[in-house]
C-alpha positions as CSV (number, residue, x, y, z in Angstrom):
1,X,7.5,12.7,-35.2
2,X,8.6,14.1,-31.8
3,X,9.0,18.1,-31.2
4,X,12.1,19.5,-30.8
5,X,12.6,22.7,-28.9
6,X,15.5,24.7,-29.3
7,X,16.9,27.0,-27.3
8,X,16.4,29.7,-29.0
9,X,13.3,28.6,-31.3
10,X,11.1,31.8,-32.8
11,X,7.7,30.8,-31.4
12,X,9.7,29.9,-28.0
13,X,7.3,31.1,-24.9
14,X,10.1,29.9,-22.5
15,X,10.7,33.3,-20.9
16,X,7.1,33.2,-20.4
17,X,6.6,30.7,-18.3
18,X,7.2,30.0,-14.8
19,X,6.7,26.9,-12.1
20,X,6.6,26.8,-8.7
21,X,8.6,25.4,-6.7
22,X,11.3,25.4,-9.6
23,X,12.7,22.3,-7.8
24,X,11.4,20.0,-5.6
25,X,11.6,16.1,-4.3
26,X,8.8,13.9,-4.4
27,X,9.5,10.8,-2.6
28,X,8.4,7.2,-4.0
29,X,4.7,6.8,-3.9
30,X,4.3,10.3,-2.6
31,X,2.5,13.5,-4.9
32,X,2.7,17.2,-5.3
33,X,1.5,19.8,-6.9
34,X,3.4,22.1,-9.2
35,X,1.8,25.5,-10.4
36,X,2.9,27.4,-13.6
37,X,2.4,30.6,-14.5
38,X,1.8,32.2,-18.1
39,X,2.8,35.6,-18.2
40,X,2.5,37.2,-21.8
41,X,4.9,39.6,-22.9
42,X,3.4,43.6,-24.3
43,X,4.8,43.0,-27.3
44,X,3.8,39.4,-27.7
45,X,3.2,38.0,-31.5
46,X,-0.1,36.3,-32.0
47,X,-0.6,32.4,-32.4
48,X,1.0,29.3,-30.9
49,X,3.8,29.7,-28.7
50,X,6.0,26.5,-27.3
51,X,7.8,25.5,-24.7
52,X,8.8,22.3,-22.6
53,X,8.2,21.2,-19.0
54,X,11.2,18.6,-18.3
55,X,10.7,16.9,-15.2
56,X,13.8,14.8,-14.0
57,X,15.1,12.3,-11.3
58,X,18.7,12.3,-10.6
59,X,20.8,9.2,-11.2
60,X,21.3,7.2,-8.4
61,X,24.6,8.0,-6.6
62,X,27.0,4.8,-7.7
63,X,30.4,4.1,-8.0
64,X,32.0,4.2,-11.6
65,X,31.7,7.1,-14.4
66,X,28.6,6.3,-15.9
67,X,25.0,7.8,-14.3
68,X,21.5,7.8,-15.9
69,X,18.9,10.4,-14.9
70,X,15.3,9.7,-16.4
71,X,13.4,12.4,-17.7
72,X,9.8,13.3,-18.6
73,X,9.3,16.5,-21.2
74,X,5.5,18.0,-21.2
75,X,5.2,20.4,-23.9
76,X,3.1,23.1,-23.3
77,X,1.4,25.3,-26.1
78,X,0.4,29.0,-25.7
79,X,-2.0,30.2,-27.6
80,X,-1.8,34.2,-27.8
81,X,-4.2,36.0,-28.6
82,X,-5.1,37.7,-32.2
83,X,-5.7,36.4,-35.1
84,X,-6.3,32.4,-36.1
85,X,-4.6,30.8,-39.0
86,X,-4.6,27.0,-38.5
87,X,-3.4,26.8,-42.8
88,X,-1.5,23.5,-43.8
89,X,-0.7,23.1,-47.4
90,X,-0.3,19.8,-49.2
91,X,2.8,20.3,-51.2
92,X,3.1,16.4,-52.1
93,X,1.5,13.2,-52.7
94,X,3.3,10.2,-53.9
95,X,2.6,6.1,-54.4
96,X,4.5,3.8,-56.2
97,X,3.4,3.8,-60.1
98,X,3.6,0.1,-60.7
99,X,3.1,-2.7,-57.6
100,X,2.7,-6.7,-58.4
101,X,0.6,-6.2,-55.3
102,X,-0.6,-5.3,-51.6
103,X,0.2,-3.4,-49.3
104,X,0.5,0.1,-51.1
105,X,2.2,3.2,-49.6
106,X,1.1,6.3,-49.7
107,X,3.3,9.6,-48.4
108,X,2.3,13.1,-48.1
109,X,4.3,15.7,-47.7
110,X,2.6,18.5,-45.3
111,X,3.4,22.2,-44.3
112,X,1.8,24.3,-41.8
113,X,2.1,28.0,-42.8
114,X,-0.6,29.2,-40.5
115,X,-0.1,30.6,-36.8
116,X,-1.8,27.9,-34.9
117,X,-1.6,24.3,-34.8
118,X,-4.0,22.4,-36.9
119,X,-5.1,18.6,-35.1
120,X,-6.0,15.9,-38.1
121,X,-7.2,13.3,-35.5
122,X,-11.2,12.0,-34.9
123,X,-13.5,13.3,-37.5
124,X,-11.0,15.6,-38.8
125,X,-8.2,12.6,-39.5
126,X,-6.6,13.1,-43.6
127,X,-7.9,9.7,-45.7
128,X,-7.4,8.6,-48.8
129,X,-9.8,8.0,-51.8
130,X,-9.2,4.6,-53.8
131,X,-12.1,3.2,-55.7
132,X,-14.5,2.6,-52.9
133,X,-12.4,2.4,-50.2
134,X,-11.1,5.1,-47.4
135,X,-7.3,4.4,-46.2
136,X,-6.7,6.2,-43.1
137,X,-3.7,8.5,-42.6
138,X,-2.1,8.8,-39.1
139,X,-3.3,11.1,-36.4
140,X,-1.2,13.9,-36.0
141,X,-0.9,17.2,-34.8
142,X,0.9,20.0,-37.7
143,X,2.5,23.0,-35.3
144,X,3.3,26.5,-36.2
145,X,5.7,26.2,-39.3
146,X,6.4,22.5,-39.0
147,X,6.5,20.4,-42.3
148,X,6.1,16.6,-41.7
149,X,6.0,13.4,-44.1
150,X,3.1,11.2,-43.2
151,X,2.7,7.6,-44.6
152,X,0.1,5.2,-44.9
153,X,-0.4,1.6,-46.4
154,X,-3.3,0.6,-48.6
155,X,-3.5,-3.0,-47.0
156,X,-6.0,-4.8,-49.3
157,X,-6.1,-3.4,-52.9
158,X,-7.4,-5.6,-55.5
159,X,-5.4,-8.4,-57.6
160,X,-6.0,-6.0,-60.7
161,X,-6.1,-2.1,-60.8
162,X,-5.4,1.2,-62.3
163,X,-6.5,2.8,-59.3
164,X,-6.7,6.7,-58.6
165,X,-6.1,7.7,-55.1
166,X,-6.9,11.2,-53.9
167,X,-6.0,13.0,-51.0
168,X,-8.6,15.6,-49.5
169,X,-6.9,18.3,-47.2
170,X,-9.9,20.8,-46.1
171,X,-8.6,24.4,-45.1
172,X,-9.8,25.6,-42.5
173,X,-11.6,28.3,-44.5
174,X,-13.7,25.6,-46.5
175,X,-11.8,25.5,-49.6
176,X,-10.1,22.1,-50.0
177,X,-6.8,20.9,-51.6
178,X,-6.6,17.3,-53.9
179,X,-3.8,15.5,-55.4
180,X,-4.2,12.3,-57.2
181,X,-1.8,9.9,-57.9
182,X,-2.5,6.6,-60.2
183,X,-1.5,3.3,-59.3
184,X,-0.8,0.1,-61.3
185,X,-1.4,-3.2,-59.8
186,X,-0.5,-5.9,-62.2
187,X,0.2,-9.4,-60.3
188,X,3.1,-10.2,-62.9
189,X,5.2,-12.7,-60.4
């Protein structure tokens, strides 16, 4: 679930950005301040735009081969301007057919085809219909392009069931993609 960022990636804003100073040394216990800069290109493309601050510390100077620097990456996400797309498409939904019983997992299988990234966390966070119950998908954030496979377990589903369970993806536009997938619970041990 962690974002990669290529060298060259297509969304890349890398050349856009700039921090100053590029390099500096903060002793233990100490702070500073580091600006960046966002400078847009004319012939930027509009939507989300990535790119990572890496913040280091050198490896201690030791004697032998082996040295380990630390590192902290803070991705940064530019937004240009124009128009907003923040489409993800359900392309699969999948349980197990038959289970003796609990817990039951779900996975979806997500794409983002839009141009901005689309949040499914708070009151926007993808659940799951079964029976009377709501089982909660992960929080998570779909950027430009990505596809991801989310899971979730169903932790108490009852002794006996042919249960339906639906996923609900709203589009951002109001209209609203299901899948169902059945579910046989049949305590045969």
């Amino acid at each position: 679930g962690s974002a990669r960022f290529p060298e060259h990636a297509p969304y890349s804003a890398k050349d856009w950005i700039t921090a100053s100073p590029e390099r500096m040394l903060i002793p233990p216990g100490e702070s500073k301040q580091l600006s960046v800069s966002i400078q847009l290109p004319e012939d930027f493309e509009p939507g989300d735009h990535h790119a990572a601050l890496v913040l280091t510390v050198p490896a201690p100077e030791q004697p032998g081969t082996v040295r380990v620097s630390r590192g902290v990456g803070i991705p940064v996400y530019v937004q240009a301007p124009g128009t907003v797309d923040r489409s993800v498409v359900l392309s699969g939904f999948t349980a197990p057919r038959f289970a003796v019983s609990g817990p039951i997992r779900f996975i979806a299988d997500l794409r983002h085809t839009g141009t901005v990234h689309r949040d499914f966390r708070g009151d926007d966070q993808l659940q799951i219909e079964v029976g009377d119950q709501l089982v909660p998908m992960p929080e998570l954030t779909m950027l430009r392009e990505s596809t991801r496979t989310v899971t979730a377990e169903w932790q108490d589903p009852p002794l006996w069931c042919k249960c339906r369970a639906t996923l609900v993806v709203p589009g951002p536009d109001g209209q609203v993609q299901r899948q169902t997938v059945e579910v046989m619970i049949i305590p045969l041990h």
